[in-house]
C-alpha positions as CSV (number, residue, x, y, z in Angstrom):
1,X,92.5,106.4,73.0
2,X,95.0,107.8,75.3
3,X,94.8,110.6,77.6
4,X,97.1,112.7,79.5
5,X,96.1,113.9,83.2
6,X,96.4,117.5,84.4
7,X,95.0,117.3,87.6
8,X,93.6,120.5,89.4
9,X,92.7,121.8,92.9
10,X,92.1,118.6,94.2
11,X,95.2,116.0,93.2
12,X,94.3,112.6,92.4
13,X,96.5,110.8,94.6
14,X,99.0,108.9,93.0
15,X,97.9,106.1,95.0
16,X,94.4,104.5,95.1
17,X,93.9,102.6,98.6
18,X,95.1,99.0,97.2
19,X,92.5,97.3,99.6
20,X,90.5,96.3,96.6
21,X,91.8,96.6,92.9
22,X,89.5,97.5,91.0
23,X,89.9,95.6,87.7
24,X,86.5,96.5,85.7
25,X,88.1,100.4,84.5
26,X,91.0,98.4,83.6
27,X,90.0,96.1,81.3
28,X,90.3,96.0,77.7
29,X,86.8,97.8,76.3
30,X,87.5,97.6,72.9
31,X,86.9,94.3,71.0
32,X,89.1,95.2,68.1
33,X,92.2,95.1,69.4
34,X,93.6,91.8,70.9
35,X,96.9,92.9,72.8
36,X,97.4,95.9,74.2
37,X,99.7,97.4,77.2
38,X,100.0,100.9,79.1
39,X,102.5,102.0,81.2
40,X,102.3,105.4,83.4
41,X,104.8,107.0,85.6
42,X,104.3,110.1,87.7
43,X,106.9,111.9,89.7
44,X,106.3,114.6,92.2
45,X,108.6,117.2,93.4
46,X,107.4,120.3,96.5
47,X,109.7,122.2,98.4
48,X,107.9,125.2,100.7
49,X,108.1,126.3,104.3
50,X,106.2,123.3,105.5
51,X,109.0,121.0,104.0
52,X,109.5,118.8,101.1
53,X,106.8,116.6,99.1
54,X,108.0,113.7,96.7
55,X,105.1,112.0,95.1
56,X,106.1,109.0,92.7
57,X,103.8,106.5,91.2
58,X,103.7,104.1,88.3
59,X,101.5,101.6,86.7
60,X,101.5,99.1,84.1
61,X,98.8,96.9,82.5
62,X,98.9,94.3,79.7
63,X,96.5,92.5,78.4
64,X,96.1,90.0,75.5
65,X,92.5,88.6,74.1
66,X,92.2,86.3,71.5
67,X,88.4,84.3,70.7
68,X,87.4,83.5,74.0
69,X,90.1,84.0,76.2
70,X,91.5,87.0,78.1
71,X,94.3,87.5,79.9
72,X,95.1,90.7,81.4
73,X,98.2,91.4,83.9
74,X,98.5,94.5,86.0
75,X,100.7,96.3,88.6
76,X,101.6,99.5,90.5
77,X,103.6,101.5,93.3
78,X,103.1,104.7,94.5
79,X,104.8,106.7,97.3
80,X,104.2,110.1,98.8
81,X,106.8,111.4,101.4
82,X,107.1,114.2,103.3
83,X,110.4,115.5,104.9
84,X,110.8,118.6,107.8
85,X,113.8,119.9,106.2
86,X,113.8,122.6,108.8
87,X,114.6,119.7,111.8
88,X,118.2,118.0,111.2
89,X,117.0,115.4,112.9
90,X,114.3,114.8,111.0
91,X,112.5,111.5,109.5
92,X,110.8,111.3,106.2
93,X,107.3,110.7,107.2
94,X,105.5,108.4,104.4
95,X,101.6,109.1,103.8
96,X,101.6,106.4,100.8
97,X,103.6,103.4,100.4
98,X,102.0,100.3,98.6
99,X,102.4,98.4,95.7
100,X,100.2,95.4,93.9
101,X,100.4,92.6,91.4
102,X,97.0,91.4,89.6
103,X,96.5,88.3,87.4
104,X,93.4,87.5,85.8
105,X,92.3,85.0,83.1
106,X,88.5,85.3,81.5
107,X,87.2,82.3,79.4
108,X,84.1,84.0,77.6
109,X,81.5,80.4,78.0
110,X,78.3,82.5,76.2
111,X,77.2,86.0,75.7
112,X,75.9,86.4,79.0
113,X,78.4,84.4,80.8
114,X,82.2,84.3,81.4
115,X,84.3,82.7,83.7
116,X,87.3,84.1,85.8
117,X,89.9,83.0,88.0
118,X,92.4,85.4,89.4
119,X,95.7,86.0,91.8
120,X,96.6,88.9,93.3
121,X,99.7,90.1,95.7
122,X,99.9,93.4,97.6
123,X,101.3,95.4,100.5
124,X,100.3,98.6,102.0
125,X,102.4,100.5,104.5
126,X,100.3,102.8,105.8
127,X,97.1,100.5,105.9
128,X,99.7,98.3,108.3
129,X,99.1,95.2,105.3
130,X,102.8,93.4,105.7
131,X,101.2,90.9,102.9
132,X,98.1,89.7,101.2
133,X,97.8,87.3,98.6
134,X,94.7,86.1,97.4
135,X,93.5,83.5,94.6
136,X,89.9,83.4,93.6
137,X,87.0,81.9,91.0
138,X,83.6,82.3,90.1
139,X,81.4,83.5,87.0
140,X,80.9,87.3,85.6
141,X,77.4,87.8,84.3
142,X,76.4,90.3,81.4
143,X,73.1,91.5,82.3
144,X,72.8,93.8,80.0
145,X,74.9,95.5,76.9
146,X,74.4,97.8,74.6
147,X,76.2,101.2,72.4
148,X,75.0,103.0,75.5
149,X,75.6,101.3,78.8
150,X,75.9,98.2,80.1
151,X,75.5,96.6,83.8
152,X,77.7,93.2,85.4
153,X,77.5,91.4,88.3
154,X,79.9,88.8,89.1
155,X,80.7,86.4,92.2
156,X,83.8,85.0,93.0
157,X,85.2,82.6,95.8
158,X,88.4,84.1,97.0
159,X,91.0,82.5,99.3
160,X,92.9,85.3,101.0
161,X,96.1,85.0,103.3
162,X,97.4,88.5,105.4
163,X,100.0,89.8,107.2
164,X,99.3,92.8,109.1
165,X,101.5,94.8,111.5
166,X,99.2,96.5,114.3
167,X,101.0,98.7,116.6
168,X,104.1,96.6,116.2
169,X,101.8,93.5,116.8
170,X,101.6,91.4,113.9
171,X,98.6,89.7,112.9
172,X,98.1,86.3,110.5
173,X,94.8,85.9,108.9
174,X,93.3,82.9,106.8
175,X,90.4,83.7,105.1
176,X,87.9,82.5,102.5
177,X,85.5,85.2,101.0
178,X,83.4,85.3,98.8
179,X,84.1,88.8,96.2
180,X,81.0,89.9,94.4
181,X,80.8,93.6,92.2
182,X,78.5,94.9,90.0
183,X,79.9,97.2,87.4
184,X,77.3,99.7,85.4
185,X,78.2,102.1,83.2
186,X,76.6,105.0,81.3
187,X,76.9,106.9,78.1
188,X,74.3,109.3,79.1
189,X,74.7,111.5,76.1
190,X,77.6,113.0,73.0
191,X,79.6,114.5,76.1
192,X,78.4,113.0,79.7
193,X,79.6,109.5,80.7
194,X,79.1,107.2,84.1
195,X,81.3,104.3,85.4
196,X,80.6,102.8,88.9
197,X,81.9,99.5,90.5
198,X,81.0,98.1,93.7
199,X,82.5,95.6,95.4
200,X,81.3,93.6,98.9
201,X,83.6,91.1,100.3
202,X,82.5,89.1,103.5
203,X,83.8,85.9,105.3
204,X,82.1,83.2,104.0
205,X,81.4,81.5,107.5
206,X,81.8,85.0,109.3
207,X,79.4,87.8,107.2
208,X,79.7,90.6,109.9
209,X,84.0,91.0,109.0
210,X,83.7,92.1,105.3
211,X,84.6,94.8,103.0
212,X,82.8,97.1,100.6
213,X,84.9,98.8,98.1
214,X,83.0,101.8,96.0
215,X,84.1,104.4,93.1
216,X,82.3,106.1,91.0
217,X,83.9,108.0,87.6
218,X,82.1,111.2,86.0
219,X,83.3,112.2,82.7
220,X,82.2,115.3,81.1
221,X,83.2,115.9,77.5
222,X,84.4,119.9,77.2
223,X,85.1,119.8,73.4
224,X,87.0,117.2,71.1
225,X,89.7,117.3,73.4
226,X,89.4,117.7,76.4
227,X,87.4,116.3,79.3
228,X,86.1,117.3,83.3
229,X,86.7,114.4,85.4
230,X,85.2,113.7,89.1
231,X,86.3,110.8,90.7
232,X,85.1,109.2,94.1
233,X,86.0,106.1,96.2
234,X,84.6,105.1,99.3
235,X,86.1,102.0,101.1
236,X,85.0,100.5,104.3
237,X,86.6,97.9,106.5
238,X,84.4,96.4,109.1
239,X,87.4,94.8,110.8
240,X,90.7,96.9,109.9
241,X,94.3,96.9,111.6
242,X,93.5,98.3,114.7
243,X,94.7,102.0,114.0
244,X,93.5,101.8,110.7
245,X,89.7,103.2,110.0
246,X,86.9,101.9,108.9
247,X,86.0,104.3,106.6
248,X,88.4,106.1,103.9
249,X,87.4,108.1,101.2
250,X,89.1,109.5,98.0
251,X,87.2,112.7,95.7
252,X,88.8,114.3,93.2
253,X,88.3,116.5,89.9
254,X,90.5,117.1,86.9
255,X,91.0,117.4,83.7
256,X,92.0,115.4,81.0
257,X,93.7,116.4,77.3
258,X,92.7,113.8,74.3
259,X,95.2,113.1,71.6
């Protein structure tokens, strides 16, 4: 089923803070088909008496299952600049500017058990992340699965090496962490759905520096084809770049035409 975005009011960025990927509303949900790929691309163009806007984003996903195994490969880059076209000397003044690679393999052991390894590259100009790489393990649990909703937790070791760029102070960090989620999700009735992630990454020998990544997806069926969408994302970084913030948040409504 495909879908094509018309955003309202409140713009969904065209970049999701790339701190943590979130993988789970990503993944293949239909057992049926074994291969399938998207590809999105989003261009903006805004020119009023504040200045000029260019918003550009695209993403691409493919992903191929066949008995137990699943491989799914993902990416994206988004950029949102603004220019004082008013000021000769003006520089283009970038609010968004990042870009990630994510490989993961599942190995389906039982019904309520799979295995996943993963490696992931990214950088983030305006969260001041030069690099980060990471490599991780560890088993996804099925809890619970039915026509209706369904609820995962999984727990992953993760090895994660950063570059970051602190008021023109660069930083190296060698970390292990452990990356555990749970994902639930909801079919509450014909036209209301629910999908939530959250994911909690600490140190593994240092639990007070960790991350929590949360987002939560509301969709609201209108008639056959169209849906209301509100979409929120909390983030927190116990130990960020130093002029970075702790906390960052993303909300955002829209709508959504099915073909």
């Amino acid at each position: 089923m495909r879908y094509v975005n018309l955003y309202l009011f409140l713009l969904l960025p065209f970049f999701v803070n790339a701190q943590v990927v979130n993988t789970e509303k990503l993944r293949l949900q239909t057992a049926e088909k074994s291969f399938q790929t998207d590809i999105d691309f989003n261009f903006g163009l805004s020119r009023n008496k504040a200045g000029r806007t260019v918003r550009l984003g695209t993403q691409a996903r493919l992903e191929y299952q066949k008995n137990t195994n699943r491989w799914m490969l993902l990416g994206a880059y988004n950029l949102t600049q603004f220019l004082n076209v008013d000021e000769a000397d003006a520089v283009p003044k970038n609010f968004a500017n990042n870009a990630f690679g994510h490989l993961r393999y599942n190995k389906k052991i039982s019904d309520w058990l799979t295995w996943e390894a993963f490696g992931q590259g990214q950088w983030d100009e305006i969260q001041e992340i030069d690099i980060r790489t990471l490599f991780g393990t560890g088993p996804r649990f099925r809890l619970y699965d039915n026509n209706n909703s369904h609820l995962y937790i999984g727990t992953l070791y993760m090895y994660e090496y950063e570059e970051t760029s602190p008021e023109d102070l660069r930083e190296l960090n060698r970390d292990h962490r452990l990356s555990t989620y749970a994902s639930v999700a909801f079919l509450l009735n014909d036209y209301l759905s629910v999908n939530h992630v959250t994911y909690y990454q600490p140190i593994v020998n240092e639990v007070a520096d960790f991350r929590i990544s949360s987002e939560t997806n509301i969709s609201v069926k209108v008639n056959e084809n169209i849906l209301f969408k509100t979409y929120f994302q909390f983030i927190h970084d116990s130990n960020p770049p130093v002029t970075v913030p702790r906390n960052m948040y993303v909300l955002s409504n829209g709508l959504a035409i099915q073909f």
